[in-house]
MILUMKOL-188538 format. One line per 5 residues: for each residue x, y, z of C-alpha. Coordinates in Angstrom, 2 decimals, padded with zeros to 5 digits, always signed. Layout:
N
X/Y/Z ~ ...
//
This chain:
104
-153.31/+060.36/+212.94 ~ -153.91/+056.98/+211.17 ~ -152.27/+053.93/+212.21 ~ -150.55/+053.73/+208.36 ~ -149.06/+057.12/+208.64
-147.83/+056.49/+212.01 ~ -145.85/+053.63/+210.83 ~ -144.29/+055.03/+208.47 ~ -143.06/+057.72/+210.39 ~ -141.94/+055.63/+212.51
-140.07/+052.87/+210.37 ~ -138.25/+056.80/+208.40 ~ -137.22/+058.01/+211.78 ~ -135.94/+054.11/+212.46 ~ -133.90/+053.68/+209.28
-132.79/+057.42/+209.56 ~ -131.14/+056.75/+213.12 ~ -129.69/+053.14/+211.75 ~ -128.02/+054.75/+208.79 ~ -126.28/+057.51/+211.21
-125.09/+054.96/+213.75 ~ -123.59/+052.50/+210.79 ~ -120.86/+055.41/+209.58 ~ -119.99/+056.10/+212.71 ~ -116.61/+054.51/+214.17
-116.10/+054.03/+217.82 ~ -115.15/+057.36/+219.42 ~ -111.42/+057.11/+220.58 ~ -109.60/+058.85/+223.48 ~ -106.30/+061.13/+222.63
-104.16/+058.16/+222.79 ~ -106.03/+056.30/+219.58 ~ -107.70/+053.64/+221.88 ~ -111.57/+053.50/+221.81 ~ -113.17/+053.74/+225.14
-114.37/+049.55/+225.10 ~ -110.98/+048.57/+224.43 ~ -109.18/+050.69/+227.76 ~ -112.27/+049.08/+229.56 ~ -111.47/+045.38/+228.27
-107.87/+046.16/+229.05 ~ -108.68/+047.41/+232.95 ~ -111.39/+044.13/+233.27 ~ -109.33/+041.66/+232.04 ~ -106.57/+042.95/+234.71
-106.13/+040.60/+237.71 ~ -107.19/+042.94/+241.27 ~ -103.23/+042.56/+242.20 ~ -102.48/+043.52/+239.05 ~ -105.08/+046.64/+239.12
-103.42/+047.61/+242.85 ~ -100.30/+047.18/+241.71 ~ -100.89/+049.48/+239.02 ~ -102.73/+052.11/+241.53 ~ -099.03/+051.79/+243.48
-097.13/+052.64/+240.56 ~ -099.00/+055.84/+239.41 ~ -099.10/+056.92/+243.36 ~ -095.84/+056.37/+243.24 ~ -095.63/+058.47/+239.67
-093.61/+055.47/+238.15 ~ -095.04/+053.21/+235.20 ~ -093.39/+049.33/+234.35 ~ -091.48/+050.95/+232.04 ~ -089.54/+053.75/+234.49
-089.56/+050.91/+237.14 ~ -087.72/+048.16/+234.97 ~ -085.38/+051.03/+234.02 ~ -084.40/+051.45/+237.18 ~ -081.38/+050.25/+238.88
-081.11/+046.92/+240.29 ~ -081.16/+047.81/+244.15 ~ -083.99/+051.14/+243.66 ~ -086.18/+048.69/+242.07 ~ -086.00/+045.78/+244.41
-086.39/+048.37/+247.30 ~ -089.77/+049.57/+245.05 ~ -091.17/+046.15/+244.03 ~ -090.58/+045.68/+248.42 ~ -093.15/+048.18/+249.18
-095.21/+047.40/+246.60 ~ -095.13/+043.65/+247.40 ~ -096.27/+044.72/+250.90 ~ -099.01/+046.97/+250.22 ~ -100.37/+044.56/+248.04
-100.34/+041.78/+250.83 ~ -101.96/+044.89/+253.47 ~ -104.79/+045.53/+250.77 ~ -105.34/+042.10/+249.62 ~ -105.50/+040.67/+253.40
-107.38/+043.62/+254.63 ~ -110.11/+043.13/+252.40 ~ -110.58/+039.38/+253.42 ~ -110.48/+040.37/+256.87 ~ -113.15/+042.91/+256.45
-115.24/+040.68/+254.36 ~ -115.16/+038.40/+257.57 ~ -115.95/+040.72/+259.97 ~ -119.20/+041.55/+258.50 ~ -120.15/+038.31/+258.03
-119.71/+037.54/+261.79 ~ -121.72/+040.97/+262.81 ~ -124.69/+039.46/+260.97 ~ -124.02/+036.47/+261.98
//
């Protein structure tokens, strides 16, 4: 095979592919949102925020159901979740520590 007629299979096979990947749109989940844009959401999240939501779905609640909720069930809610945020944020420090100091 010349080098000329390897080139321009190569440049048809290149502008094939870039002509099929211009029409297509982002792919989107069920919910209409494209796969980038739940990731940008979930990065952009603060890690209390990202626990806090991890709380919530154990707890098979969403902000919504939770702000719903009546005065004294929520503040008894936002309670534990206030404390198992402070058990996983501390615990993680702690750990970070410890193997720091078996290296050490």
């Amino acid at each position: 095979m010349q080098i000329g007629s390897y080139l321009t299979e190569v440049s048809r096979v290149v502008s094939k592919f870039a002509a099929k990947t211009e029409k297509t749109e982002p792919e989107k989940e069920p919910s209409g949102v494209s796969a980038t844009d739940a990731f940008l959401k979930e990065a952009r999240k603060s890690p209390a925020q990202r626990i806090r939501d991890q709380i919530l779905a154990r707890m098979k609640l969403d902000e919504e159901s939770l702000a719903s909720m009546p005065a004294e069930k929520r503040a008894a809610i936002e309670k534990q979740i206030a404390e198992e945020l402070k058990r996983q944020l501390t615990s993680k420090q702690d750990r970070r520590g410890a193997a720091i100091d078996l290296i050490a």
